[in-house]
N, C-alpha and C positions, 0 to 999 in steps of 0.2 A: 286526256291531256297528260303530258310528259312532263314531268317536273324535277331539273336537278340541282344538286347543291354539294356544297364541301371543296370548293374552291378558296383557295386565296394566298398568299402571297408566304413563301418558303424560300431556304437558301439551298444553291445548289446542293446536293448530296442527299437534301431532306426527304422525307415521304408525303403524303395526301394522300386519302380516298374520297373517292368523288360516290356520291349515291345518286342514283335514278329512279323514283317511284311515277307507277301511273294513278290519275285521277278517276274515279267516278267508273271507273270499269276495271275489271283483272287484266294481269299484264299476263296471261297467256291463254292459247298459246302462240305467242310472239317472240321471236327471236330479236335478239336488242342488239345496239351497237351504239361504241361511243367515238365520234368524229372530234377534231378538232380545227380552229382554224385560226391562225397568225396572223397581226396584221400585215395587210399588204401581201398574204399568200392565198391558196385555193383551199377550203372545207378539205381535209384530208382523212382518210381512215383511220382511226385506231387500232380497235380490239371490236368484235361479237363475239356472240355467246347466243346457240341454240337455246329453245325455252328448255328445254329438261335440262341444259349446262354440258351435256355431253362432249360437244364439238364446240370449241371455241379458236378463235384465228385472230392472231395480231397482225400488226404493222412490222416491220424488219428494224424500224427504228425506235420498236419499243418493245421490243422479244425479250427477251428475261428480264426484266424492269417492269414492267407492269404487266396487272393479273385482273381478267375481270374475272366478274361470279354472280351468282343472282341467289336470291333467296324468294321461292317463288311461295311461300308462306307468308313472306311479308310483302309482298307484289313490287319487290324491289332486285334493283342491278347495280353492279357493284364497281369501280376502277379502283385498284389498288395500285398506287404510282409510287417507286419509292428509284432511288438514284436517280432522283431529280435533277436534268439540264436546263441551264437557261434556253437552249432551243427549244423546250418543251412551255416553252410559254404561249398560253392559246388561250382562248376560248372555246371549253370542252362541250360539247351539245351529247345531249343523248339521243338516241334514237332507235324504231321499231319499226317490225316490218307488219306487212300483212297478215290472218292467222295461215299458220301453215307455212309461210316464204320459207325457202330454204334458208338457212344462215348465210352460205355464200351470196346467195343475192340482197339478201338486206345487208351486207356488208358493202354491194357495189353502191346499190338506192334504197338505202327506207323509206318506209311512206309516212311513216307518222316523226315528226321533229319537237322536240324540246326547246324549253331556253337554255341561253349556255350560260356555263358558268367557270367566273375568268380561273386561270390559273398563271400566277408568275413566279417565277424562279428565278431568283438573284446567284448573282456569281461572287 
């Protein structure tokens, strides 16, 4: 089970890091990702990150601004979001692929989902 947290409510410009740890089993080797989704819009992609961290891939609309990372000592995944926009308000979900999945594919579908956890950004 996926569990994330370190959401919540920031003003434009601000930072958050969001963390993702798994339950009751090691998070690799699984390649993670974190999706987000707006009200009123589609679950969209964020960032992955291979389990070693080697290969990691954002979104276009969050390329220098946010950095994931995992720290697989503590079985944990990391979002570092700083130049916070109000479009950046979501509900961030984490998520993992299969062992093995390439990163690019658990970037298109993960298999295994989290709860999200909100994130709002005032202006």
């Amino acid at each position: 089970q996926l569990q994330a947290w370190g959401g919540g409510l920031v003003q434009a410009g601000g930072s958050l890091r969001l963390s993702c740890a798994a339950s009751g089993r090691p998070f690799g080797p699984y390649a993670t990702a974190w999706f987000r989704q707006a009200p009123g819009k589609e679950r969209e992609f964020v960032a992955a990150i291979s389990w070693s961290g080697g290969i990691t891939y954002y979104s276009d609309f969050v390329q220098g601004r946010f950095t994931i990372a995992r720290d697989n000592a503590k079985n944990s995944v990391y979002l570092q979001m700083n130049s916070l926009k109000p479009e950046d308000t979501a509900l961030y979900y984490c998520a993992a692929g299969a062992a093995n999945t390439p990163t690019a594919a658990v970037a298109r579908q993960p298999r295994y989902w989290g709860q999200g956890t909100q994130v709002t950004v005032s202006s």
